[in-house]
KOLZATOR-777075 format. One record per residue: x, y, z of N, C-alpha, C in turn. Coordinates in pm, whole numbers, plus 50000, padded with zeros to 5 digits. Layout:
% residues N
XYZXYZXYZ/...
***
This chain:
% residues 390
500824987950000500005000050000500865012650000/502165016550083502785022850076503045027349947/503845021849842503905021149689502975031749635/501635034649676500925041649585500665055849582/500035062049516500255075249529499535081249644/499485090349722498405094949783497275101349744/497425104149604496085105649556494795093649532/495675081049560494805070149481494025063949597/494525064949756494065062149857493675066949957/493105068350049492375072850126493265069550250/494215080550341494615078950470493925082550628/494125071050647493155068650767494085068050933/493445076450992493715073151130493185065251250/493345057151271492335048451344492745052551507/491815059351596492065062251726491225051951794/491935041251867491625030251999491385019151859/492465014951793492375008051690492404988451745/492314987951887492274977751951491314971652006/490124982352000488484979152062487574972151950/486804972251987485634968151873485524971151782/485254982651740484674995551641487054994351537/487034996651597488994998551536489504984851464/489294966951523489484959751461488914956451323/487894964251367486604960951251487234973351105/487514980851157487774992051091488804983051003/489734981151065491104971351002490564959950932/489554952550974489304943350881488764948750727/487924960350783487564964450628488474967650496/489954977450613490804981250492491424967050451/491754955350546491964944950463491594939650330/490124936350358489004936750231489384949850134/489884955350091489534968550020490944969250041/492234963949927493514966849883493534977949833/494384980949828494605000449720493515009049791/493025009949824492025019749836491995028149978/492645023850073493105026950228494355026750222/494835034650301496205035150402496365038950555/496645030250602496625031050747497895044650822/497745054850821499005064550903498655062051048/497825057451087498005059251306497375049651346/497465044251376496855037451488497235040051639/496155038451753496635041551868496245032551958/496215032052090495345020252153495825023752287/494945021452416494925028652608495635016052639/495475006252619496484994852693496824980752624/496344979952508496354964452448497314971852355/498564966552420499904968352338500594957552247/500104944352321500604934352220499574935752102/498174934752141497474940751948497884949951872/498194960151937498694974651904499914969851809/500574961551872501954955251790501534946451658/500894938151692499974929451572499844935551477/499014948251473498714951251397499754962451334/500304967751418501324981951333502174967751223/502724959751305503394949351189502504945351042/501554942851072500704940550937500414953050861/499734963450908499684977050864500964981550835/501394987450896502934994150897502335011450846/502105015550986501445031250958502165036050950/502365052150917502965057051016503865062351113/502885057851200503425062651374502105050451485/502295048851594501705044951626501555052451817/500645051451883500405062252023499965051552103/500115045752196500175039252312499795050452449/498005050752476498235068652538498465063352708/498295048852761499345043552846500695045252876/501055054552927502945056852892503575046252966/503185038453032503615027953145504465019853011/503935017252936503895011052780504575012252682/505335021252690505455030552561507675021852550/507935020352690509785015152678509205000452580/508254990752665507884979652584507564979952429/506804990752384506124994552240507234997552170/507975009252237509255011852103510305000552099/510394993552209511364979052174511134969352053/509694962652059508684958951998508834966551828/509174974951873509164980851695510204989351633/511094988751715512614990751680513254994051514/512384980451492513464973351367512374981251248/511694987051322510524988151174510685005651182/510245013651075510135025351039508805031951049/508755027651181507335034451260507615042651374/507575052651373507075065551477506475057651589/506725057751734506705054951845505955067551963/504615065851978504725079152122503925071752190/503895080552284502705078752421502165092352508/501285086852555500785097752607499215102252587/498345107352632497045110652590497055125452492/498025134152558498575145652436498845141552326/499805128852298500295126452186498955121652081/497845115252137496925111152039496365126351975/496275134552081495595145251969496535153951881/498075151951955498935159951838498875151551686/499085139751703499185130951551498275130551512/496735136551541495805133751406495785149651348/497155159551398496865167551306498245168051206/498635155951173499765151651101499245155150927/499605164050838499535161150727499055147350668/499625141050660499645126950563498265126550617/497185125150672495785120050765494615125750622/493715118950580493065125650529491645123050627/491505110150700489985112550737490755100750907/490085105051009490445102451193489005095351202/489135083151211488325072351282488175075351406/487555082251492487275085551627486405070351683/487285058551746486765047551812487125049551938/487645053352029487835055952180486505056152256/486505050052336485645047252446485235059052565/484175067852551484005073052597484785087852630/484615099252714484835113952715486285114052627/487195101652628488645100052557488585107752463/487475106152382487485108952239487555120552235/486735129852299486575145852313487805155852268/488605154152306490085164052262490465159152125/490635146052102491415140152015490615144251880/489685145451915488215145051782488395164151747/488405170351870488515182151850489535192751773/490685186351816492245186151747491885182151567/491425169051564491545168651397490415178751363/489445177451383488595190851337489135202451307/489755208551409490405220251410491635219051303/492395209251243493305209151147492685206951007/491195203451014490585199050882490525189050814/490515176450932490515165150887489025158650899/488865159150824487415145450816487215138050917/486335135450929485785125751084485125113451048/485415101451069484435090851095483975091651267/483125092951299482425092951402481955080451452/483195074251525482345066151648482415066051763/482935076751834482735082351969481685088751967/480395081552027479205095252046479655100252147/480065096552278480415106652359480535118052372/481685124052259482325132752167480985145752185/479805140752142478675151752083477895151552226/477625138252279477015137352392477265150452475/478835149352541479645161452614479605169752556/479825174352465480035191552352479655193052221/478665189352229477825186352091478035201351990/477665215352094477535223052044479135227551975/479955228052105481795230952062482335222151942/481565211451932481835203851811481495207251653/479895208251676479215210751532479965223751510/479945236251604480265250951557482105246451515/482765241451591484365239951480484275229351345/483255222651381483165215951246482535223551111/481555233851175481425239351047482345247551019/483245257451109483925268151112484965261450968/485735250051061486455246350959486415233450855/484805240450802484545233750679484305216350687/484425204950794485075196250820483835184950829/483755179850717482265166650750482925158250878/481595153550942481705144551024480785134550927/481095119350937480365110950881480095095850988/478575100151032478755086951104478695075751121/479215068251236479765051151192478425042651311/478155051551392477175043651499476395039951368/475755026551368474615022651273473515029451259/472975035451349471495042851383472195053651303/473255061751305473125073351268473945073651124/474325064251081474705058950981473905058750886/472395054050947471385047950867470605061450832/470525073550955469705086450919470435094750821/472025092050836472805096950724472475095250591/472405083550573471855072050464470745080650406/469885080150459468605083050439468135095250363/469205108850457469065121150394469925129750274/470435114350211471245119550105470875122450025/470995137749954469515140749856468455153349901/468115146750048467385156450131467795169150178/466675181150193467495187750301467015190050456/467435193650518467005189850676466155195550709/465905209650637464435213450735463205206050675/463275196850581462635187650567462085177650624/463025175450739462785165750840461865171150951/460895160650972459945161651101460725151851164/460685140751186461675136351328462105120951252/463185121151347464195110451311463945098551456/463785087251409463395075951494464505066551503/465265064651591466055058251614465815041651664/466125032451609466125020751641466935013151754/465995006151860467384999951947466484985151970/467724976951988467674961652026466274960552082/467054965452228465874968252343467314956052463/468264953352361469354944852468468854929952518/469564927552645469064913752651467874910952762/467304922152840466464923252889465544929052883/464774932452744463794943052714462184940352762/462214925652792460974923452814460614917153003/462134922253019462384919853201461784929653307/460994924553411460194934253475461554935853588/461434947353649462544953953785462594947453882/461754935653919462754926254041463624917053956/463304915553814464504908953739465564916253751/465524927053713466594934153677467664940953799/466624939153944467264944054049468744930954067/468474916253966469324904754002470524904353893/470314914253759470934910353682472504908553696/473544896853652474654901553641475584904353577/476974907653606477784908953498477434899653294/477634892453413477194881453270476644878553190/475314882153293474384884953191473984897853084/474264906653130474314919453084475444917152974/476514910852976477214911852865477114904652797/475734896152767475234886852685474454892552567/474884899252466474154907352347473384899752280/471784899152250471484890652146471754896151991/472324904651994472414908151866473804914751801/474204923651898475474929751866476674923651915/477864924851834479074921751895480184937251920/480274936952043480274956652089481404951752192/482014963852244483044963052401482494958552506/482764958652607481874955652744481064969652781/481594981652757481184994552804479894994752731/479894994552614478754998752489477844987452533/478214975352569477414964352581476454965552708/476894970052766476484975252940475364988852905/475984997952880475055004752816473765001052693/473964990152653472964986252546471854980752676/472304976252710471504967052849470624976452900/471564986452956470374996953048469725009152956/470305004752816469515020352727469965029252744/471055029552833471595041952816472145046652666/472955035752617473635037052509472405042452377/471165040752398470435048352293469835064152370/469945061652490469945080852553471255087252449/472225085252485473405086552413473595091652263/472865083552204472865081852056471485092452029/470525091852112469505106352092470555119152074/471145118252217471545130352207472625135152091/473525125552062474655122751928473745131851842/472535121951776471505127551674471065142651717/470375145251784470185156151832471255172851737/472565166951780473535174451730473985174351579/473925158651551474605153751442473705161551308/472205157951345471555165751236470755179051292/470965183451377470755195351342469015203751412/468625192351511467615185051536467055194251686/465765196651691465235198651841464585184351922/465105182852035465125166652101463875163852122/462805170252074461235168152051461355159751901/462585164651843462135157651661462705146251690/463455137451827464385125451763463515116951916/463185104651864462475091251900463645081051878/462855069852027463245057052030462315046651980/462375035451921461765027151901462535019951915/461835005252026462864992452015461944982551895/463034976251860463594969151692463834952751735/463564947651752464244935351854465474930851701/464724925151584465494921751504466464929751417/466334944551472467864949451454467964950451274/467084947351212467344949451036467344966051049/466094968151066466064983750992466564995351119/467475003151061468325003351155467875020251190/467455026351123466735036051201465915045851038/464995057751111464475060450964464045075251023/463975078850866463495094450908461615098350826/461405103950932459995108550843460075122350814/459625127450726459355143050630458475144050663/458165162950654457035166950676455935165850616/456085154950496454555156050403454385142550421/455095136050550454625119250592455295106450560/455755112750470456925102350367457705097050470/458335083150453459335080750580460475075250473/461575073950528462865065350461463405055850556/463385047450597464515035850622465525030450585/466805028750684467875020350578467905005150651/468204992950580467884979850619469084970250592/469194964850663469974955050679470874945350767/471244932550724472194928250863473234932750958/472554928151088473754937651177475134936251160/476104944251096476964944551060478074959351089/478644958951200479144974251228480034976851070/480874964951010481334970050895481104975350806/479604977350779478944982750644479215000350710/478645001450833478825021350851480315022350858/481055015050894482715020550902482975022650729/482795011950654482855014550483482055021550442/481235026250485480485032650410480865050650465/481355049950570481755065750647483255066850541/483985055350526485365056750476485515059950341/484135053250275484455053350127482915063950036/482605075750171481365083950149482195088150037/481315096149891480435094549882480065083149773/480655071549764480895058549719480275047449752/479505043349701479325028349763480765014549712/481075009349786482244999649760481204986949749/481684977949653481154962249638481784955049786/481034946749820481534941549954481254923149918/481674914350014481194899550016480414895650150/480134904950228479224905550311478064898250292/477474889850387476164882450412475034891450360/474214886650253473004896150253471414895050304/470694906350292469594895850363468804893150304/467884885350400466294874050314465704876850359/464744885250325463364889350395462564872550456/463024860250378462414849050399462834844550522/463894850850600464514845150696464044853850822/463144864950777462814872550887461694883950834/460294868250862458824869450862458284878550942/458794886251026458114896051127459384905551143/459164918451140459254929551193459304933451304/458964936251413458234937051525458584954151601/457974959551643458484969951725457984973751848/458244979651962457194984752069458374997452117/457375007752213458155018752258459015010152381/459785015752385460735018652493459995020152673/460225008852748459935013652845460365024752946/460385036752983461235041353062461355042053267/460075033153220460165029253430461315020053429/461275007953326462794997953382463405001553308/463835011953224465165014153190465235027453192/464845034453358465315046153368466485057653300/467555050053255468675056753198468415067953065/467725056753009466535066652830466245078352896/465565075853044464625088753024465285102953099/466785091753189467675107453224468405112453108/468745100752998469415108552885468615119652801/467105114752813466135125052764465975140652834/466425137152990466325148653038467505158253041/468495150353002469725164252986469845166252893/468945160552762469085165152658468415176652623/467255176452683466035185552696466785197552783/467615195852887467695206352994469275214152932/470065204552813471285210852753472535213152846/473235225452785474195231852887475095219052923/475845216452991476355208853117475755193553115/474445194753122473755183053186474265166453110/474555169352981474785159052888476055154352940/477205161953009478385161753035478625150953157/477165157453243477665153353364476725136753364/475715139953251475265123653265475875111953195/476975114953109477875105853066479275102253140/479525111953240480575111853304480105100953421/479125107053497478105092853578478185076953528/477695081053398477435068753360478575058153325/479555066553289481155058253260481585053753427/481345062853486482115058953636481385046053690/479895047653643478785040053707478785020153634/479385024053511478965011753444480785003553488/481535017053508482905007953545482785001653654/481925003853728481824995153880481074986053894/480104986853820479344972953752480444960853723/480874967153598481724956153556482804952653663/483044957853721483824954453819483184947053928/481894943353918481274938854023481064949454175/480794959654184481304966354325479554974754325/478814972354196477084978154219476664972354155/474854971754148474134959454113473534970953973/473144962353902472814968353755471944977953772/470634981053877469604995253876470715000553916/471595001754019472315010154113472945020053986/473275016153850473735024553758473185035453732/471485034853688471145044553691470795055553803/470505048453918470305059054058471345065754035/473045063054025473995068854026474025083653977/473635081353849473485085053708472885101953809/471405096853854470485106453851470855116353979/471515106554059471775118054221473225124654141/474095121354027475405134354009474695145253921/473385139253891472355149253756472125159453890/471805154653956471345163254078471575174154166/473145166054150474155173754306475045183254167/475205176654057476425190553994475585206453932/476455212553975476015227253933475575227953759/474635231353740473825235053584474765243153538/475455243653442475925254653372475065259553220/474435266253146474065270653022474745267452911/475285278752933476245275552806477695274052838/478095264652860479925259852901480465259552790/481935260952809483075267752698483765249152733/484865249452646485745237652669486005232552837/486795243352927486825239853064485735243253136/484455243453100483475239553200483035228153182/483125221853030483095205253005484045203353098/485555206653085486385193253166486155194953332/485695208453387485525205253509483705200453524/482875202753467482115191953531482015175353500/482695174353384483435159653365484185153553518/485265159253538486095158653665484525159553794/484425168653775483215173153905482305159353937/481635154453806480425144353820481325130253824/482585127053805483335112753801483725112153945/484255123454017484555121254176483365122054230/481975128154228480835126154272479865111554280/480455106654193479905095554141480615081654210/482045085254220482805076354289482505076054417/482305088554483482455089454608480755082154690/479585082454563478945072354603478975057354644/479865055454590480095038854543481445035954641/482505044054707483045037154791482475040754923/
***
C-alpha cells in the first residue's frame, strides 16, 4: 500500500484501533487493497494488538496513550520505520499530522473529546464513532466543524442509517428522526428481574458484537439516551424531533419521516462494517462479500416503545438533553464511572442508573459551558459519582 500515490488512497487514522469499532475498521481496509492507508493507529492498553497490527499495517506512527507502555512498544518496533509515542497529548497531536486525510474517532467514551477536537480544528474529516464526543460538547463540536469546513460522517449504525437516508434531502425537511434499538438482553424483564441482573448476563448481546462498556450500556439504554443526544447534534435537530423505538430484530436500523409523511429507512444485517465502509468510502458505495439479507429469513418485523420505568437511563438521557448546557456532560461522566463499577462487580445493575440521577442532581447547571466547563464538570460528576460507590 505504501507504493501508491496518495492521491489514489484514502489515509486513515484509526484512534483506539484495539476495541471493537477499530478491529473492525482494520478488517475492512483488509477487504479493500489500494484503496486505504493506514498512518495511526493508537490504543489505552492492548499493546501486544497494538503491535499485531502496526506489523501488518505498517502506519505511520503508532500512540500507546498508556505511557507505562510506551519503553515495551518502542522495543517491539525498533526494527521497523514506525514513529513510536505515548501519552494522551500525543493522540491529539498526531491526528493533526499532514499525511491524515479522514480520523476514525473509536475511543471509548469522554477519551474521544480532545482528540476529535484537534483533527477538526486541522481539517481533517471525521468518521464518528465516539458519540460521547457530541454527547459532552455537541455544540463546541458542530460550531468547529462547520467553522472549519470539516464533515463528520457517522459510523454508529442508527446514525449511519439517518445519514443514509438524507442523502439528497434537506434537513428542514425533516419532522423527526426515529432511532432504532435492540431493546438488549432484557427488554421484556420486569425490575425485580433486573434488580438480580449480572455481569454476565448483561454482557450477553442478542444481537450485537460491541466492548463491554457499549454492551452495558445497550442493556440499560443508556447507550440509545446517548445516541438521541449524538442525533440531536449530528443533524441539526430539536430533542422533541428525535424518537426511540425498540427493533428487537435489529434489520432496519433507524428512519426518518418528512414533513409531508413520507418516511425513509435504511435495512439490513447487523453488521458494524457496512457504517465504518460506508463513512470511509462516502460518497461511494464499495462492492463488499458481506452476508445479505432474506426477507424469507425474517417473517416479522416487530416493534414496541421503549419502556422508561425499567430502563430509567433513556429517560435521564432525555432529560439532559432537553435541559442542555452541562447536563449531557455530567450524565455521561456518571454513567462511565457508574457502568465501570458494575463491571467490576462493586454495584448491582439499577444502582447504575440511581447513580446517574443523584450526580444529575448534586452538579452545578451550567448554560452555556466553553471547553473547561466541560472538563471541570466531567472531573466534578466522576469524583461525585465515585464517592457514592466507595
Amino acid at each position: 500500500m505504501r507504493q501508491q500515490s496518495p492521491q489514489e488512497i484514502k489515509r486513515i487514522a484509526i484512534l483506539g484501533s484495539t476495541g471493537s469499532i477499530g478491529t473492525q475498521a482494520l478488517e475492512v481496509v483488509s477487504q479493500h487493497p489500494g484503496k486505504f492507508q493506514v498512518e495511526v493507529l493508537t490504543a489505552h492498553n492492548n499493546m501486544d494488538l497494538l503491535v499485531k497490527q502496526a506489523l501488518q499495517f505498517q502506519p505511520n506512527c503508532v500512540v500507546i496513550s498508556n505511557e507505562a507502555h510506551y519503553d515495551a512498544l518502542q522495543e517491539a518496533l525498533e526494527q521497523y520505520p514506525i514513529k513510536v509515542y505515548a501519552g494522551t497529548e500525543a493522540v491529539s497531536q498526531v491526528v493533526q499530522m499532514e499525511s491524515i486525510d479522514i480520523v476514525l474517532t473509536a475511543l471509548v467514551g469522554y477519551a474521544g473529546l480532545k482528540p476529535t477536537l484537534a483533527a477538526i480544528q486541522s481539517g481533517k474529516a471525521i468518521a464518528l464513532a465516539n458519540k460521547e464526543t457530541l454527547v459532552v460538547a455537541g455544540e463546541l463540536i458542530m460550531t468547529a466543524a462547520l467553522k472549519n469546513r470539516v464533515p463528520l460522517y457517522p459510523v454508529d449504525s442508527e446514525h449511519s442509517a439517518i445519514f443514509q437516508c438524507l442523502v439528497g434531502e434537506e434537513y428542514d425537511a425533516i419532522e423527526k428522526i426515529v432511532l432504532t434499538a435492540s431493546g438488549g438482553p432484557f427488554r421484556n424483564k420486569d425490575i425485580e428481574f433486573l434488580k438480580k441482573v449480572t455481569k454476565k448476563d448483561a454482557l450477553n448481546h442478542p444481537t450485537w458484537d460491541m466492548g463491554a462498556k457499549i454492551t452495558i450500556d445497550s442493556a440499560t439504554m443508556m447507550n440509545k439516551g446517548l445516541e438521541a443526544i449524538e442525533a440531536r447534534w449530528l443533524f441539526h435537530l430539536r430533542p422533541s424531533q428525535v424518537e426511540v423505538i425498540v427493533h428487537p430484530q435489529s434489520i432496519i436500523h433507524s428512519f426518518v419521516q418528512f414533513r409531508d409523511g413520507s418516511m425513509k429507512a435504511q435495512m439490513g444485517l447487523p453488521d458494524m462494517k457496512l457504517p465504518i465502509l460506508y463513512a470511509f468510502s462516502f460518497p461511494n458505495r464499495m462492492a463488499t462479500t458481506f452476508p445479505r439479507f432474506d426477507f424469507a429469513n425474517y417473517p416479522q418485523l416487530t416493534f414496541q416503545a421503549p419502556n422508561m420505568e425499567r430502563f430509567p437511563s433513556l429517560r435521564l438521557a432525555y432529560e439532559a438533553m432537553n435541559n442542555a448546557g452541562n447536563m449531557p456532560c455530567v450524565l455521561n461522566a456518571a454513567n462511565e464511572i457508574a457502568v465501570e463499577a458494575f463491571l467490576k462487580e462493586r454495584i448491582g445493575f439499577m444502582d447504575i442508573p440511581r447513580l446517574i440521577e443523584q450526580s444529575m442532581q448534586k452538579i452545578s447547571y451550567i448554560e452555556h459551558p466553553v471547553l473547561e466547563d466541560y472538563e471541570a464538570s466531567n472531573s466534578e460528576a466522576r469524583e461525585f459519582t465515585k464517592s457514592l460507590i466507595d
